[in-house]
N, C-alpha and C positions, 0 to 999 in steps of 0.2 A: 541261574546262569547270568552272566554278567558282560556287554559288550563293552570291546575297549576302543576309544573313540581316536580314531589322530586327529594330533591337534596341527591344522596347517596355517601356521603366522600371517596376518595380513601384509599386504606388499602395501610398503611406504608409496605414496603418489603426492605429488606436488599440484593442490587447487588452485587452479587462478580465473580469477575474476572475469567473466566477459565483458568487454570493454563496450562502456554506455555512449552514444554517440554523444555532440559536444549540446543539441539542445535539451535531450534526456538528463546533461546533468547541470542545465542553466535551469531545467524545469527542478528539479531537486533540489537546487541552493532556493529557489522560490518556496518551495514546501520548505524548509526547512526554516526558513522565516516564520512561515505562516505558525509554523508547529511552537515556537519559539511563542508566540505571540496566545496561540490556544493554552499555552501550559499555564498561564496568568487567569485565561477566562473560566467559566461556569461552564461545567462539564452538559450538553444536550443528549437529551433520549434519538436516539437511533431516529426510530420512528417518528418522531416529533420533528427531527429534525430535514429528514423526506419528504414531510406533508409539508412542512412551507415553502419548500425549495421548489412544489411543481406548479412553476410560471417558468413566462418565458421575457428574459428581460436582460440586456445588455452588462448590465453589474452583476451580475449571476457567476460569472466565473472563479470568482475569489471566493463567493460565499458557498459555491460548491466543494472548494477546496476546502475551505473553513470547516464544514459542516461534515466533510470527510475526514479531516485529521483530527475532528473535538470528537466523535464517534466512533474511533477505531479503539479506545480502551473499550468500550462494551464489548463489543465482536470477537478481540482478541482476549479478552477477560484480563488483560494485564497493560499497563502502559507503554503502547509503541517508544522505541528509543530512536532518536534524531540526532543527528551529531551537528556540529556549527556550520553555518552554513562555506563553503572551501576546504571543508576539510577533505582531504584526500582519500580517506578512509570510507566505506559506506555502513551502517548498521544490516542486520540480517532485514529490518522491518523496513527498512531503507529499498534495500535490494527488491523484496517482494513487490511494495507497494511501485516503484519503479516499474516493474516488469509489469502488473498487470495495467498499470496505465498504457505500456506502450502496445501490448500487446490488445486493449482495446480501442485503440487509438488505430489501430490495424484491424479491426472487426473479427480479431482470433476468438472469438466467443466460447471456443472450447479450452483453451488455453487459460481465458481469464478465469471462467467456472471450475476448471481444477484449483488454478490457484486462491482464489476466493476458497474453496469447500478444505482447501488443506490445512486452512488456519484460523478460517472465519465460522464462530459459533453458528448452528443451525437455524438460529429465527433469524441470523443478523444478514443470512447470506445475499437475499434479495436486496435487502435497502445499500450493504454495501454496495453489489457488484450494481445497485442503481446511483451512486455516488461515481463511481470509479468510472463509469461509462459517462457521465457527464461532466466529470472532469477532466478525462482523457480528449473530449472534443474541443474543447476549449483551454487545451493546454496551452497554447501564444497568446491567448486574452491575458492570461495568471500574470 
């Protein structure tokens, strides 16, 4: 016997974009610098790059950012995409990494740990979502 399945057509829906406040996306043309300037330099190991980052030192803001955008092709297993910095448009890896910045920058720790575990390889999850919490704090240093 054989069942016969209907088939019920998806409903067309229009996505739109939740709109990032205005320091969320002065913080984003910042990383988008940054990411700009990583794509020239020597790729660091994840973990390599955690163990020198834990001090506590005023210049540390940048280099957490640094050390988070040269470290997310591991995690992601493929190269994050950045678009120019103003442009109007945001990338998917844009969007994430955005969100759980602000979202630990607000101590949503459940929030951030989803979004870390939705896309971030298994060994990578700690060191990222240890990056992204210290950059999230010192997001007006950047």
């Amino acid at each position: 016997m054989s069942a016969v399945l209907k088939y019920t057509p998806v409903e067309d829906r229009e996505i739109t974009q939740t709109p990032f406040s205005a320091e969320a996306i002065q913080f984003l043309n910042k990383l988008r610098m940054l990411s700009m300037r990583c794509r020239s330099s020597a790729h660091v190991d994840i973990f390599e790059a955690c163990r020198l980052l834990i001090r506590d030192d005023e210049a540390m803001a940048e280099h957490f950012a640094d050390a988070l955008l040269r470290t997310m092709k591991q995690g992601l297993n493929r190269s994050p995409v950045f678009y120019t910095p103003n442009s109007k448009d945001y990338s998917f890896d844009e969007t994430w990494l955005l969100r759980a910045l602000m979202r630990a920058k607000h101590n949503d720790k459940a929030s951030v740990r989803f979004l870390v575990q939705s896309r971030i390889a298994q060994p990578y999850r700690r060191s990222i979502t240890f990056l992204i919490g210290n950059v999230s704090e010192q997001i007006t240093q950047i």
